[in-house]
N, C-alpha and C positions, 0 to 999 in steps of 0.2 A: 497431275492431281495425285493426291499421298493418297496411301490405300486405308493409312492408320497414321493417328499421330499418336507418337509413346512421348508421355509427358514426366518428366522425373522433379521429384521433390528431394531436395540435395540437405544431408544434417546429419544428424547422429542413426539416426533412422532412415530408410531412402523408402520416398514411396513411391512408386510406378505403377501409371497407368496407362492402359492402351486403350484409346477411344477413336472410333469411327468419325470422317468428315463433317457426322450427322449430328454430334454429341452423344452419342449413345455408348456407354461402358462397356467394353468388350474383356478387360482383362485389370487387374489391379491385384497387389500385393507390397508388401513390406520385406523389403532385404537388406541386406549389410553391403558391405563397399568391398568384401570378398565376389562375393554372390554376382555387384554390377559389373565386376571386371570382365567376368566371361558370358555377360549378360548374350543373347544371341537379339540380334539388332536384323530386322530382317530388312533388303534393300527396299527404297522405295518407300519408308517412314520418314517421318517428322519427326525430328526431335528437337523438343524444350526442355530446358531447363530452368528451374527455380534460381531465381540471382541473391539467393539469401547464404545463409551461414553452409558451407563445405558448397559452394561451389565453385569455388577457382580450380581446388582439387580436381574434383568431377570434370570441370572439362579439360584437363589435363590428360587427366584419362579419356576422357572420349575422343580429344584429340590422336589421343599416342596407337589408338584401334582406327584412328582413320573416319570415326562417326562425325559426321557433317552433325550441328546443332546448334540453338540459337538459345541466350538467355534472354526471360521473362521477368519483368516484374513481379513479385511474388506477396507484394503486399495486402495483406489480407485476406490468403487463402485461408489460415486458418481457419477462420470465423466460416468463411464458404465450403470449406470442408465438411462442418459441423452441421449445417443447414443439407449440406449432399445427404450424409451421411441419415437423419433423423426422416429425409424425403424415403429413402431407398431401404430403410429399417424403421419405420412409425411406431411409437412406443406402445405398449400395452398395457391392459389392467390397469393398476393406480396409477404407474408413469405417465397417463396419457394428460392425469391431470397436472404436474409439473409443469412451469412454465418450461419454455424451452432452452429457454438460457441458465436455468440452476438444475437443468436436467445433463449431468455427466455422459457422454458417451464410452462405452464400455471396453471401448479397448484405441490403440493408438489409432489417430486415425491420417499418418502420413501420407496411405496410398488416395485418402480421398482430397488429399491437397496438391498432390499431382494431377487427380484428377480435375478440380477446380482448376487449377492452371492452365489443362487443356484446355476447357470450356472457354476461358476467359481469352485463348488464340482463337479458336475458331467463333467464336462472337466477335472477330476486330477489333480487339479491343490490342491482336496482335498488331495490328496498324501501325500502331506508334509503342506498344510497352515491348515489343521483343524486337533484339538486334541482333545480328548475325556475331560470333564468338572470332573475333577474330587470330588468324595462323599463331601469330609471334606479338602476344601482348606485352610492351614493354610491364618489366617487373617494376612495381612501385620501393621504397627504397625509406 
């Protein structure tokens, strides 16, 4: 059993989140792809990755550190992002009356689409959307 599973959002932006077996948000931020290089990966984690845009790179790199990780499906975390995001920060004052969907959230919100990534492994839904990153992917051409 993982103690944590650190779930990466792979793009121009990299969001990372580190959340308990339980779903419960333990850690989360936005870094650059300097920052993931010497990211400290503690043993005994889980890691996913977003199978969207920068992530062949990403596990390149997490391959060439030796991190075991598996790509996820990553479709529609945004939208679940945003729904994270507005649960865990509720609007205020006039905001509150904004629907929720013409209501902008106020800054990027990449670390809460890794985190919606995790949610969506530990709901099973890793069953079937995440598979293991395999050694030596032949290169497409």
């Amino acid at each position: 059993m993982t103690d944590v599973v650190i779930a990466i959002d792979p793009g121009l932006r990299i969001g990372v989140a580190w959340v308990t077996p339980e779903g419960r948000l333990l850690r989360h931020e936005v870094v650059d792809a300097a920052a993931l290089a010497t990211y400290d990966v503690p043993s005994g984690a889980r890691v996913v990755v977003g199978d969207g845009t920068g992530s062949a790179a990403l596990s390149t790199a997490l391959r060439a550190r030796g991190i075991a990780h598996e790509l996820v499906d990553e479709h529609g975390t945004s939208e679940e992002a945003r729904a994270l995001f507005w649960r865990d920060h509720p609007p205020r004052g006039l905001a509150r009356l904004v629907p929720a969907g013409l209501r902008p959230p106020p800054r990027s919100l990449d670390d809460y689409a890794a985190y919606a990534i995790a949610l969506r492994v530990l709901a099973g839904e890793g069953a079937t959307a995440t598979r293991p990153v395999p050694e030596d992917r032949p290169r497409r051409r």
